[in-house]
C-alpha positions in Angstrom: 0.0 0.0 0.0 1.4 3.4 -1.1 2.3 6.0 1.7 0.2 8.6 2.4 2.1 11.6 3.9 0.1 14.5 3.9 0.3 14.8 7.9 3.8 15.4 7.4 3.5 18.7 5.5 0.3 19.6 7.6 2.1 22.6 9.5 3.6 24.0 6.2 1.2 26.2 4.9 0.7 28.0 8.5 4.8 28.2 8.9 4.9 29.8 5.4 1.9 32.3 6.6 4.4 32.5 9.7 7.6 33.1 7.3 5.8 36.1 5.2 4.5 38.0 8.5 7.7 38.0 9.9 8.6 39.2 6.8 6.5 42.2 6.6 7.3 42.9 10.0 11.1 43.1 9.0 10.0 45.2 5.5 8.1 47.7 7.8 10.8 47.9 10.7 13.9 48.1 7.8 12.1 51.3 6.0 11.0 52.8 9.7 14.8 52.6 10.9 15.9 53.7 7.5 13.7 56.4 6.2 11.7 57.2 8.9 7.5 56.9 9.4 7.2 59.0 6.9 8.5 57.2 4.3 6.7 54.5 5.2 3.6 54.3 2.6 5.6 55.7 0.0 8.5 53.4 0.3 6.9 50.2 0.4 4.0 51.1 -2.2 6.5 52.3 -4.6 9.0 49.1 -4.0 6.0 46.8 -4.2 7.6 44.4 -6.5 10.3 44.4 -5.8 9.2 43.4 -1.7 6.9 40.7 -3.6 10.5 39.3 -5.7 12.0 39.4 -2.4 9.2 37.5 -0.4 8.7 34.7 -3.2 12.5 33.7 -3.2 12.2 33.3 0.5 9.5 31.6 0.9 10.5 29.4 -1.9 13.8 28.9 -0.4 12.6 27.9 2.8 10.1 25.5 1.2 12.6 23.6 -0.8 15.4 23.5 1.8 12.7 22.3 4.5 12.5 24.7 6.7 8.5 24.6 7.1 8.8 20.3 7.1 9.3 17.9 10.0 13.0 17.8 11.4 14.1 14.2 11.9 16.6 15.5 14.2 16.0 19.1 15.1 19.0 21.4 15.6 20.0 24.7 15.4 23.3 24.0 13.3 20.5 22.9 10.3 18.1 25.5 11.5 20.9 28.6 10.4 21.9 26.7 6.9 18.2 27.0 6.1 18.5 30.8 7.2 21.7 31.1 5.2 20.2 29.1 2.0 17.0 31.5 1.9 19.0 34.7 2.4 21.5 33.9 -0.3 18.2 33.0 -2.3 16.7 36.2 -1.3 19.7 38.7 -2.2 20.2 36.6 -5.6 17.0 37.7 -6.5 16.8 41.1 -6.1 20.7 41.3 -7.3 19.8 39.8 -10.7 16.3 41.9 -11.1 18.6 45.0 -10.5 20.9 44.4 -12.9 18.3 43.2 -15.7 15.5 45.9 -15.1 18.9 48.2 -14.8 17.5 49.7 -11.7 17.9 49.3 -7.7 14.7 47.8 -7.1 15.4 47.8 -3.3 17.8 49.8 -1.4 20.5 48.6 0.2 20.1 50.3 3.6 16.5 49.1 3.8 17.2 45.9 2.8 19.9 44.9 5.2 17.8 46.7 8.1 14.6 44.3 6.6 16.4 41.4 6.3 17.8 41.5 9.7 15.2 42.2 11.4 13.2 39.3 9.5 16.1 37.5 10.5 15.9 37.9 14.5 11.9 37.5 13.9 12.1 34.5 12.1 14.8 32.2 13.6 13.1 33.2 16.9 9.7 32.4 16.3 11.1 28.8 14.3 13.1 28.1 17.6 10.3 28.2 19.8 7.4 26.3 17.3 10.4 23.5 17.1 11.9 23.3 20.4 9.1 24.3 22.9 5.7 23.4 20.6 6.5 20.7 18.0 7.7 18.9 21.1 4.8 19.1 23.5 2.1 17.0 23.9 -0.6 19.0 22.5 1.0 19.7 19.3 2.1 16.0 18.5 1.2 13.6 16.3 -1.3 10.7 17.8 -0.3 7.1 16.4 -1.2 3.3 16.5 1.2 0.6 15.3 -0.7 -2.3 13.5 1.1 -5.2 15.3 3.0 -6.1 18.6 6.0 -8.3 17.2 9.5 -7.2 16.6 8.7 -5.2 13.5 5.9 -3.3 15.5 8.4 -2.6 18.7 11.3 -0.9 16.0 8.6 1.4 14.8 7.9 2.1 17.7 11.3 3.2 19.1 11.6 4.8 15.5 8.9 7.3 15.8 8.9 8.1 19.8 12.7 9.5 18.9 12.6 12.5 21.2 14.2 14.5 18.8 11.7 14.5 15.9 9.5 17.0 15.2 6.7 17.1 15.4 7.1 14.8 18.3 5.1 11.7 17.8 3.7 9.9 20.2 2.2 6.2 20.3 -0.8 5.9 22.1 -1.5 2.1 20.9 -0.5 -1.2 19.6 -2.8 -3.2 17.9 -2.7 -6.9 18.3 -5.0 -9.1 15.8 -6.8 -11.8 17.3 -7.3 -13.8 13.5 -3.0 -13.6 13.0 -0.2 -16.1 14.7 0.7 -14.3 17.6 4.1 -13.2 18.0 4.6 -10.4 20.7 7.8 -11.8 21.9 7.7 -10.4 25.2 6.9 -6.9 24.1 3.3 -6.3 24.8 3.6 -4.0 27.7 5.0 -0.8 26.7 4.8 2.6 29.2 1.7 4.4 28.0 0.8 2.7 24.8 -2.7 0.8 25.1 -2.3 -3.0 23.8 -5.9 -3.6 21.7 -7.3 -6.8 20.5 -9.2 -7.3 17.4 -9.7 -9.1 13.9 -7.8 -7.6 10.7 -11.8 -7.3 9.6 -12.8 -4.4 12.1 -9.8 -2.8 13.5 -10.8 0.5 11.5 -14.0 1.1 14.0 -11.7 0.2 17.2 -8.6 2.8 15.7 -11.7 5.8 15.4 -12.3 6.6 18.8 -8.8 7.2 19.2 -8.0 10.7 17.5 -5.2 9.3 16.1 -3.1 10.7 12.8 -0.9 8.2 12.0 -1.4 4.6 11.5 2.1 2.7 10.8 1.9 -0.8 9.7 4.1 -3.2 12.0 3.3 -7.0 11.1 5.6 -9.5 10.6 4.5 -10.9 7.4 3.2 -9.3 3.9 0.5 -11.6 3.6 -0.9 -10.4 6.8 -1.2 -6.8 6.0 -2.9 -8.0 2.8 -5.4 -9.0 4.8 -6.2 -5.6 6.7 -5.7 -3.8 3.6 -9.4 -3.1 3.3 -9.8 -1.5 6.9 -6.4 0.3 6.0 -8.0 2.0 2.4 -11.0 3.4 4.9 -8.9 4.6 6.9 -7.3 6.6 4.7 -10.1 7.8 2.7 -11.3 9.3 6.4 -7.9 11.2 6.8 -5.6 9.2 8.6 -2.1 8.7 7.0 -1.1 5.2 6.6 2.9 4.2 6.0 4.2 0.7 5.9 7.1 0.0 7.3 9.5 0.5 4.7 7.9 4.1 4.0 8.0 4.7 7.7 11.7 4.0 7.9 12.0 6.4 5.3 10.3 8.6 6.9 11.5 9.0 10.0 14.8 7.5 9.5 15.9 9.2 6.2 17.2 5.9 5.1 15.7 2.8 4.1 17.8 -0.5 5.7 17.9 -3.1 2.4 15.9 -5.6 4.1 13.3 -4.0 4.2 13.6 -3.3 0.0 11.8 -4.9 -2.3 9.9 -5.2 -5.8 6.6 -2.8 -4.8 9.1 -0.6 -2.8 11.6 -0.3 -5.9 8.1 0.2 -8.3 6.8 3.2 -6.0 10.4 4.5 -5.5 10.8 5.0 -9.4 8.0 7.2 -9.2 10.1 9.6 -7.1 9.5 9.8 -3.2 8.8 13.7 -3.1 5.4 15.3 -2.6 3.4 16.5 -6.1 3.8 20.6 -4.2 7.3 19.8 -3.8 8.2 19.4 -6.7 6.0 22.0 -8.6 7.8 24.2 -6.1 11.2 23.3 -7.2 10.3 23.4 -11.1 9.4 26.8 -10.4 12.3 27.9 -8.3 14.4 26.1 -11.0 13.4 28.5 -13.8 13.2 31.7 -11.8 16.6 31.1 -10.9 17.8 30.1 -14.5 15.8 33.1 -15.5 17.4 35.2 -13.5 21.0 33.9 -14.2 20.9 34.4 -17.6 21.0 38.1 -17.0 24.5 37.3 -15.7 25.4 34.6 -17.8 24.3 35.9 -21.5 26.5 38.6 -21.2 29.4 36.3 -19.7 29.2 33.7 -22.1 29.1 36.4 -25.3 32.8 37.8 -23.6 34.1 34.5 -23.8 32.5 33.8 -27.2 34.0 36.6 -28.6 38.1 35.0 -26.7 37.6 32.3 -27.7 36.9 33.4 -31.3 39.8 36.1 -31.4 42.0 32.9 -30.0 41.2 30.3 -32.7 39.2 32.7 -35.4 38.9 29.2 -37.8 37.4 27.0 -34.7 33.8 26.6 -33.6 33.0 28.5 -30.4 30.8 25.1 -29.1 30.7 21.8 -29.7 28.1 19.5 -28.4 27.6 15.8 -27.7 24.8 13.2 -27.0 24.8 12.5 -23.5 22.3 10.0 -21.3 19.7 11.9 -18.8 16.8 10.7 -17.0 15.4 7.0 -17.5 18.3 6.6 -19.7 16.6 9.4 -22.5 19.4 11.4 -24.3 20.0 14.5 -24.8 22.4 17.1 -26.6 24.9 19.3 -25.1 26.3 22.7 -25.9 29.6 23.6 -24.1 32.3 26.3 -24.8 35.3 24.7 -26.8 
């Protein structure tokens, strides 16, 4: 059964909401310390777009690098190369929208005062969600384990990992009645409820729960074939259902090659990411491409222009057929 993940990106939208107040706040605070109140209004309506360039490569940034995402192992070392990665993002941008519109869209006092005070406001507020509330009990993520065997008890160590957040906390082990038992001595765990019942109705005892997560821990494939109907309600009612392999992945970042095999490799060659992911990136990939050739064109027309005056009778490129993606190939254009 594929992964759904959907609870793991739930708190992305409201951390990007988050992301662009702080934002603002830094925008407004950079032109006040700047300019003065006065030149409030007039500053940031005549700057709009470039603010809006500004915001967008930020918010992208911080998107793509994870900064919005669940932290496997929170720390603050990881926590400042997102910073970094978003602000060298952010100055890129309005660096090569300067130089193509010829014009200063943003001034460099005000955006050093905006981008610092963002900065302060935003690693901040991401310090306490991550540290204090991603890692209480109110904001964490409710789960049962399908299974009590050894399979079960490594998820289970997996996802109580007190570093990961949002934390995640197991609040029951389900043991089926209609399988061959085979707890091995680890049916009483602190806290987590041990219930008993048939691969055929588990779904209506999981409900009452609250639960998010439901991570499937049984010993053998054939048995979670047999829940598999009770696991597709579940997930057309919200929960997010991850076999073990995906929940290893997950919550691991690596997948132990044991656990690999034919349906894992068939999903994994459809790519792992999530579909806004990736539309995110594609877009971030051609704004920035767009925005380097403003450099580059110019650049590569100087060395043209060498390498001509060097070898006046020789090509400036040559090209080759080279393999991409899925084996399809492709031609290449380099400088000789």
């Amino acid at each position: 059964m594929a992964a759904q993940r959907d609870h793991l990106h739930g708190q992305a939208f409201w951390l990007a909401v988050l992301d662009v107040l702080c934002l603002l706040g830094g925008i407004l605070a950079g032109i006040f310390i700047r300019l003065g109140s006065e030149a409030l209004d007039e500053y940031l309506l005549t700057r709009l777009t470039g603010w809006a360039y500004l915001a967008i490569a930020i918010v992208l940034a911080n998107y793509i690098s994870g900064a919005y995402g669940m932290e496997i192992r929170f720390s603050r070392f990881n926590m400042v190369v997102n910073w970094l990665f978003s602000l060298a993002i952010a100055l890129l941008t309005v660096s090569a929208t300067s130089y193509a519109w010829f014009e200063l869209v943003l001034g460099r006092g005000v955006l050093f005062w905006s981008l610092a005070v963002y900065s302060v406001l935003w690693l901040g507020l991401r310090l306490v969600i991550y540290h204090w509330l991603f890692g209480s009990e109110r904001f964490a993520y409710r789960v049962v384990i399908l299974g009590t065997g050894p399979a079960a008890a490594r998820l289970l160590q997996m996802v109580e990992n007190p570093h990961l957040r949002p934390a995640h906390r197991v609040i029951a082990m389900v043991r089926f009645s209609d399988l061959p038992a085979q707890d091995n001595g680890i049916t009483h765990q602190p806290g987590v409820r041990i219930l008993q019942t048939t691969t055929q109705h588990f779904a209506g005892v999981i409900r009452p729960l609250n639960a998010h997560v439901v991570l499937i821990g049984l010993e053998r494939e054939e048995d979670a074939h047999r829940a598999y109907s009770q696991l597709r309600r579940l997930r057309f009612e919200g929960y997010a259902v991850l076999s073990a392999v995906h929940a290893t992945e997950v919550y691991s970042g690596r997948v132990p090659l044991d656990l690999v095999d034919e349906a894992w490799l068939m999903e994994a060659s459809v790519g792992s990411a999530s579909r806004i992911m990736l539309r995110f990136k594609r877009i971030l990939d051609v704004v920035v491409v767009g925005l380097a050739l403003s450099v580059a064109v110019p650049l590569g027309l100087l060395i043209a222009a060498l390498i001509k005056l060097s070898a006046p009778g020789s090509p400036v490129l040559y090209s080759q057929i080279r393999l991409g993606r899925f084996g399809r190939p492709f031609r290449i254009y380099k400088f000789r």
